[in-house]
N, CA, C and O atoms as a GROMACS GRO file, in nm:
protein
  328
    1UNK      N    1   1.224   0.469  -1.541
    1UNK     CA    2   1.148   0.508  -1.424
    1UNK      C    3   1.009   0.553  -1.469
    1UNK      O    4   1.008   0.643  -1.554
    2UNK      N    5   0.874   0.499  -1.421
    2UNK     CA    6   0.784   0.533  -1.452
    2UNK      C    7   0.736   0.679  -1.367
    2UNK      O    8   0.781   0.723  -1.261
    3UNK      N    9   0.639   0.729  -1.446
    3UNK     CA   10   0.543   0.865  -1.373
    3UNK      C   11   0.509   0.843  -1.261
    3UNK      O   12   0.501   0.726  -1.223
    4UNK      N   13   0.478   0.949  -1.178
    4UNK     CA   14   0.349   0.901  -1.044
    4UNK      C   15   0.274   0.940  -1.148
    4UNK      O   16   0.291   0.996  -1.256
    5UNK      N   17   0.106   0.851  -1.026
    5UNK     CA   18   0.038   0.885  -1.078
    5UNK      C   19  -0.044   0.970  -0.938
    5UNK      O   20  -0.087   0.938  -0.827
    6UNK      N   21  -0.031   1.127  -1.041
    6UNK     CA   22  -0.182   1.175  -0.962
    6UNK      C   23  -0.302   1.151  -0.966
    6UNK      O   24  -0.371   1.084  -1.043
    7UNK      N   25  -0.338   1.257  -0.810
    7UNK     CA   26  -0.331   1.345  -0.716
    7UNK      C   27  -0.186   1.353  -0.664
    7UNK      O   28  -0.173   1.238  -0.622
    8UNK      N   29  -0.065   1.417  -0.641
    8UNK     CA   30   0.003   1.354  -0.556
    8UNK      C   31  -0.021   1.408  -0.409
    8UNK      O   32  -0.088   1.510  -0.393
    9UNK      N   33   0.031   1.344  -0.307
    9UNK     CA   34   0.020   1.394  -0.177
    9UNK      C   35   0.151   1.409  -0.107
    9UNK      O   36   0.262   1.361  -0.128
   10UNK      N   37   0.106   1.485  -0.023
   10UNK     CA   38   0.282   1.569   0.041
   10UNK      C   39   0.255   1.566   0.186
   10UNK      O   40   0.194   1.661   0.235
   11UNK      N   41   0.285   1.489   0.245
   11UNK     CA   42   0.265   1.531   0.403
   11UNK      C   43   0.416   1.572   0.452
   11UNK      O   44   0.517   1.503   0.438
   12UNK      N   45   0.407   1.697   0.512
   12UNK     CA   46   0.482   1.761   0.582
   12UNK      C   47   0.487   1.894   0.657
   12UNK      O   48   0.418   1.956   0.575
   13UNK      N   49   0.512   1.975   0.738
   13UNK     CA   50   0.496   2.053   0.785
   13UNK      C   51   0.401   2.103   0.846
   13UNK      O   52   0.360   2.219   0.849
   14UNK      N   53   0.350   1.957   0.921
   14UNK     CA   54   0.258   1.955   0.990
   14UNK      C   55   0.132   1.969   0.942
   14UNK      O   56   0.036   1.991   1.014
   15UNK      N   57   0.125   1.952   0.781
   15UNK     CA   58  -0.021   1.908   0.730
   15UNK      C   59   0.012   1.826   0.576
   15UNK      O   60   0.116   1.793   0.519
   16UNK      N   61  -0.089   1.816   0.554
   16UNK     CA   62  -0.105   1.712   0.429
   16UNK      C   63  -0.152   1.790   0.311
   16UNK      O   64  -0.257   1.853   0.330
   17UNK      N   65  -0.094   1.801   0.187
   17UNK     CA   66  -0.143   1.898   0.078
   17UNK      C   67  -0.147   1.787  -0.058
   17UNK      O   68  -0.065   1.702  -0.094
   18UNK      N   69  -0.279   1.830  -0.114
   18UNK     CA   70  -0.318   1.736  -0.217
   18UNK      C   71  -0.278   1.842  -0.365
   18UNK      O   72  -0.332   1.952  -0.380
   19UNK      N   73  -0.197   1.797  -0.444
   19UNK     CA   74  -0.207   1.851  -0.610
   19UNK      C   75  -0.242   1.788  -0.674
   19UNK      O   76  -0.235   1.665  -0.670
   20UNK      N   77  -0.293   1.858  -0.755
   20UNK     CA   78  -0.378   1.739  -0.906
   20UNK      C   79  -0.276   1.682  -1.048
   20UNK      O   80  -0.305   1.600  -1.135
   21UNK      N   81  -0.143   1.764  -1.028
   21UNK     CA   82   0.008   1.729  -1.128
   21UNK      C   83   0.077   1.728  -1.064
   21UNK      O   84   0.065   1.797  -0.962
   22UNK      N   85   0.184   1.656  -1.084
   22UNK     CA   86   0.319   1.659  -1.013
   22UNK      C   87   0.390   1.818  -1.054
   22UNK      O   88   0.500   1.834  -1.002
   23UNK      N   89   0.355   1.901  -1.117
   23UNK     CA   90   0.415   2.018  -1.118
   23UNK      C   91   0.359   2.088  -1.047
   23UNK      O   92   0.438   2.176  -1.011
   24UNK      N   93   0.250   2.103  -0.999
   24UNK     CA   94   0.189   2.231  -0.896
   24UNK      C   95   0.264   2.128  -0.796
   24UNK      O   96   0.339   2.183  -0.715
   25UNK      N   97   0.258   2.042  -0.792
   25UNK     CA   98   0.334   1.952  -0.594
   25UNK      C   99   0.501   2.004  -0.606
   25UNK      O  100   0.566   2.048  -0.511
   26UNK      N  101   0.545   1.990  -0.725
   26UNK     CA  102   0.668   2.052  -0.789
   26UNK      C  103   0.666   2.174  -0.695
   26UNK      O  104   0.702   2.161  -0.578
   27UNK      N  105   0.617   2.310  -0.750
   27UNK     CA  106   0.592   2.432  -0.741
   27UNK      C  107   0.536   2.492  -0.590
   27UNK      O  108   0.537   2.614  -0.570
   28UNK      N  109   0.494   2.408  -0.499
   28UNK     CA  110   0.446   2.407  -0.407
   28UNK      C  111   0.558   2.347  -0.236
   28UNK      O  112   0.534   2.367  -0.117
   29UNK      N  113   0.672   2.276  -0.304
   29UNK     CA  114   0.740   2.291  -0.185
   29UNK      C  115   0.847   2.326  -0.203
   29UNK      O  116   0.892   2.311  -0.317
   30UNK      N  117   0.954   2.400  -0.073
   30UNK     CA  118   1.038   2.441  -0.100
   30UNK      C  119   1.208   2.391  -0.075
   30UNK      O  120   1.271   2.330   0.011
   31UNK      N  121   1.232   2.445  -0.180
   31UNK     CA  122   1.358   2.321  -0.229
   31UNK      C  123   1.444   2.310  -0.042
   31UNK      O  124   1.444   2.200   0.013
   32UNK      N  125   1.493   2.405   0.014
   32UNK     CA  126   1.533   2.398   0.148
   32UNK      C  127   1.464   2.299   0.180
   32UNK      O  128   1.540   2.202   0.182
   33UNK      N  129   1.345   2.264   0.212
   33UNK     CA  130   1.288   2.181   0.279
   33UNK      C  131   1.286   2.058   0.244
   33UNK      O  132   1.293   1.961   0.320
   34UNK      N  133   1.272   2.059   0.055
   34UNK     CA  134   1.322   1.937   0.021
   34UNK      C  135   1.439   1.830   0.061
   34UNK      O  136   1.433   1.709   0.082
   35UNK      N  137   1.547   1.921   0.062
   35UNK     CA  138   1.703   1.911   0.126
   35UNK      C  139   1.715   1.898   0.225
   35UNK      O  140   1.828   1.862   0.258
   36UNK      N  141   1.613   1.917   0.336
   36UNK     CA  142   1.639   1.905   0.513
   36UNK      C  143   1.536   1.746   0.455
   36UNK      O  144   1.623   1.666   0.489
   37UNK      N  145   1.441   1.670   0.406
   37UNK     CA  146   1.399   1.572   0.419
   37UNK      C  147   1.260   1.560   0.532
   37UNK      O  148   1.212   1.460   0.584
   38UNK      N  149   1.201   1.772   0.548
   38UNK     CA  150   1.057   1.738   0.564
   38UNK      C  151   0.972   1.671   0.500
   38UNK      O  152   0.887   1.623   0.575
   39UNK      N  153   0.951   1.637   0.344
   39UNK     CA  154   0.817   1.607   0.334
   39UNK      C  155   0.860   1.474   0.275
   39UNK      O  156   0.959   1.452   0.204
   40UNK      N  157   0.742   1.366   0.329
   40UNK     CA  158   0.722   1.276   0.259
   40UNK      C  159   0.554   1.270   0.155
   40UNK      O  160   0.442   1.320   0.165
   41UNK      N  161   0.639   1.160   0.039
   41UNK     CA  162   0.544   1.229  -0.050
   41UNK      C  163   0.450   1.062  -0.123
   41UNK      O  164   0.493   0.948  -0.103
   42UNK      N  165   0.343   1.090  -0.189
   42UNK     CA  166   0.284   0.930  -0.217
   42UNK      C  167   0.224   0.977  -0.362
   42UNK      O  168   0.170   1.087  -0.367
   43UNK      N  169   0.234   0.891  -0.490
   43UNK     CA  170   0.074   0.915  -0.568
   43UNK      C  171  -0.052   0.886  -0.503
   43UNK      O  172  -0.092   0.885  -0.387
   44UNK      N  173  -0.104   0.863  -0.624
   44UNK     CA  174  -0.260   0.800  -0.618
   44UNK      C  175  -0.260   0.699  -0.540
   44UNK      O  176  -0.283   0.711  -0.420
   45UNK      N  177  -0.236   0.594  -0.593
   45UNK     CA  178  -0.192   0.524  -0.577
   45UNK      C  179  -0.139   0.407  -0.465
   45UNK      O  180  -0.155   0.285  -0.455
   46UNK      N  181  -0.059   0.523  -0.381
   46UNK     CA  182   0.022   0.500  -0.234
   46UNK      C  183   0.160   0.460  -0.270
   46UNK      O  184   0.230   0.414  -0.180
   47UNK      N  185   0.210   0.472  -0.393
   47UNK     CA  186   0.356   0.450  -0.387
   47UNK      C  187   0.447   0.604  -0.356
   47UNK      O  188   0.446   0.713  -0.413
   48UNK      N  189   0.534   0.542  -0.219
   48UNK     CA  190   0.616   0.679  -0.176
   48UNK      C  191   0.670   0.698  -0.290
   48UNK      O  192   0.662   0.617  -0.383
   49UNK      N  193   0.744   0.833  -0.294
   49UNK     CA  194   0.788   0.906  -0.433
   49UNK      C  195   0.904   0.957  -0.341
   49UNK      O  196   0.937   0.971  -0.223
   50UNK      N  197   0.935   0.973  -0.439
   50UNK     CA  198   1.129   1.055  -0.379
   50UNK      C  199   1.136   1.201  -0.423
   50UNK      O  200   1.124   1.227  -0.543
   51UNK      N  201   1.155   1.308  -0.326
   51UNK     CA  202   1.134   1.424  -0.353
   51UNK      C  203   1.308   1.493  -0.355
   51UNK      O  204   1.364   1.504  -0.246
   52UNK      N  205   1.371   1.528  -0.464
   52UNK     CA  206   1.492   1.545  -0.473
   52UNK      C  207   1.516   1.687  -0.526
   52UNK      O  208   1.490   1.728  -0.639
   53UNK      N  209   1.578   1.761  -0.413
   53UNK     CA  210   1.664   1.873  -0.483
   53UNK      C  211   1.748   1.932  -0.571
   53UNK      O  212   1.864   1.939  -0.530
   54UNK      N  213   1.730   1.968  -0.659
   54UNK     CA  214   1.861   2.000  -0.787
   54UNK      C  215   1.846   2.102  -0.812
   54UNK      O  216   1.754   2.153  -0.877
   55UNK      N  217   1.954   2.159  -0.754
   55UNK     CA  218   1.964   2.323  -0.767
   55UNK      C  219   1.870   2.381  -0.693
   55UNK      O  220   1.845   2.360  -0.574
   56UNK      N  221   1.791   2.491  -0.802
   56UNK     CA  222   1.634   2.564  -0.799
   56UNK      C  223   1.522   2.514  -0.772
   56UNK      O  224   1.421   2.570  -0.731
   57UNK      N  225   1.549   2.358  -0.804
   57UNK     CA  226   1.437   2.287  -0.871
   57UNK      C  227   1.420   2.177  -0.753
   57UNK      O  228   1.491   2.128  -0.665
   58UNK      N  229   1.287   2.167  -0.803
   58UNK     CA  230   1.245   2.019  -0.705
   58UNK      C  231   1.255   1.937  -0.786
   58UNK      O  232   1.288   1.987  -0.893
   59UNK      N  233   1.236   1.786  -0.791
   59UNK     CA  234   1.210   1.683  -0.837
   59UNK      C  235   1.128   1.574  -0.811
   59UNK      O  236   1.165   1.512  -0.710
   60UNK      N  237   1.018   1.522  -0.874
   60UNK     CA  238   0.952   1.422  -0.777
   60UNK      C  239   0.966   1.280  -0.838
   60UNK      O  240   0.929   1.278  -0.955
   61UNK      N  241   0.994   1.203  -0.806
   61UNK     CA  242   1.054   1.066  -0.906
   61UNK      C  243   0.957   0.958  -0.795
   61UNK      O  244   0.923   0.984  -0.680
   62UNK      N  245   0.924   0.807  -0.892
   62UNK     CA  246   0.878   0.757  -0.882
   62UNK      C  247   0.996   0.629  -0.870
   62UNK      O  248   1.044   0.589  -0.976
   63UNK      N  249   1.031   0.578  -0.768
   63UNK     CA  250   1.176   0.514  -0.768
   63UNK      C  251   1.129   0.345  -0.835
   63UNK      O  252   1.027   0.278  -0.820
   64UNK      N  253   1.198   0.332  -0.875
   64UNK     CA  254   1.151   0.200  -0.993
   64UNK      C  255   1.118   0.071  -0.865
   64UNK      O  256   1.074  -0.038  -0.902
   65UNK      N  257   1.144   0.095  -0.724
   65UNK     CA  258   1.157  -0.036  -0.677
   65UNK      C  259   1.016   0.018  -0.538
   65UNK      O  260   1.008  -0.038  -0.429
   66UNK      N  261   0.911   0.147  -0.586
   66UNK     CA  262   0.860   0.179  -0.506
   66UNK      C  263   0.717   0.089  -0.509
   66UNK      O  264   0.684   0.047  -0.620
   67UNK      N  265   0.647   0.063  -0.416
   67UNK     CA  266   0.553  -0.079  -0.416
   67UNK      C  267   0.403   0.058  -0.352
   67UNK      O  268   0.416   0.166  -0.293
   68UNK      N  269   0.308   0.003  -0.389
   68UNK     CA  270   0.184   0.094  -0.328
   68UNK      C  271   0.175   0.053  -0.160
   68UNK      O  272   0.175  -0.060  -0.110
   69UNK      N  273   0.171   0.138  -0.116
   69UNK     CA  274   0.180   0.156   0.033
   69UNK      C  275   0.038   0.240   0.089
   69UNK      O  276   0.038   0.334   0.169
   70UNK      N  277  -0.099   0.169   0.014
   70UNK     CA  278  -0.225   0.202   0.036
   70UNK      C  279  -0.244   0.231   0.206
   70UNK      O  280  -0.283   0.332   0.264
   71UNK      N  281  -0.204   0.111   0.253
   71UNK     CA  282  -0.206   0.149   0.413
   71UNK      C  283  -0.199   0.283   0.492
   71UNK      O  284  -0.286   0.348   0.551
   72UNK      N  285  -0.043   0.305   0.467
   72UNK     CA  286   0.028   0.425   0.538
   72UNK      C  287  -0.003   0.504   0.438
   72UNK      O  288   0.073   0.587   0.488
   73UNK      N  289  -0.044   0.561   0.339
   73UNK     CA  290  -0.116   0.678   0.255
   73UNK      C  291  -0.261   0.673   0.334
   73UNK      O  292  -0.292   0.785   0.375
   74UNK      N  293  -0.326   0.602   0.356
   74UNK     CA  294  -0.464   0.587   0.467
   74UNK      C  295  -0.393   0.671   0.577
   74UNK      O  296  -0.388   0.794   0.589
   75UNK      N  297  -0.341   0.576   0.653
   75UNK     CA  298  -0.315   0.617   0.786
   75UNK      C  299  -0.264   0.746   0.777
   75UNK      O  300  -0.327   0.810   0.860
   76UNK      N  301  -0.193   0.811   0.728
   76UNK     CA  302  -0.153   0.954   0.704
   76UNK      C  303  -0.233   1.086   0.667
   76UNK      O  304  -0.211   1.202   0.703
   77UNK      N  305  -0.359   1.021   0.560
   77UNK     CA  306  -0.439   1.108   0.593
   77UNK      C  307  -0.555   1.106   0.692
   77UNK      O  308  -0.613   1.201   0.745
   78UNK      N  309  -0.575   0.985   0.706
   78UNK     CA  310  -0.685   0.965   0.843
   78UNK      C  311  -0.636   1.052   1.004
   78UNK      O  312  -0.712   1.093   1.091
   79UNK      N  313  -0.499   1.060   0.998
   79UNK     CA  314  -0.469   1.100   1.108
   79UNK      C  315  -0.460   1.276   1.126
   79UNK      O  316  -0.476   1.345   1.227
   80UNK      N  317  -0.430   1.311   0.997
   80UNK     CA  318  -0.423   1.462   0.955
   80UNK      C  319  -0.644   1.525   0.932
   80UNK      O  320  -0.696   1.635   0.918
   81UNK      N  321  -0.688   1.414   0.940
   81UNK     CA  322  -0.852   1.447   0.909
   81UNK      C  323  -0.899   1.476   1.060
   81UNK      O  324  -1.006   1.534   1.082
   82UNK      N  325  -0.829   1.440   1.145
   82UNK     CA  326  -0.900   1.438   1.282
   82UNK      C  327  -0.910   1.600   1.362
   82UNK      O  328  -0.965   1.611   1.472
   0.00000   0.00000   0.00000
């Protein structure tokens, strides 16, 4: 499984939050929420990322079959800019 690559981005909870490592995006949401399946998450890039609960911990994985989805990473923040 390869890295994302940052910035990553997190849209959920009714806004969009940019980190510059996958460990502050790590550190920044919370595992409950991970587990209810609020946030969806993208690199640089635009490939969605899979945000997985284990235990304490978050996880952000880059799923081997994930394709750049430049579009809907646009459209997601264009719509959160307004």
């Amino acid at each position: 499984m390869a890295d994302p690559a940052p910035p990553i981005v997190i849209d959920g909870d009714g806004q969009i939050e940019v980190y510059q490592t996958v460990l502050e995006a790590r550190r920044a949401v919370e595992v409950v929420d991970v587990a209810d399946g609020l946030y969806q998450a993208f690199d640089s890039e635009g490939c969605p990322l899979r945000l997985v609960a284990h235990g304490d911990l978050v996880l952000i994985e880059l799923p081997s079959d994930s394709r750049p989805d430049q579009a809907e990473l646009e459209h997601r923040l264009l719509s959160h800019s307004r």
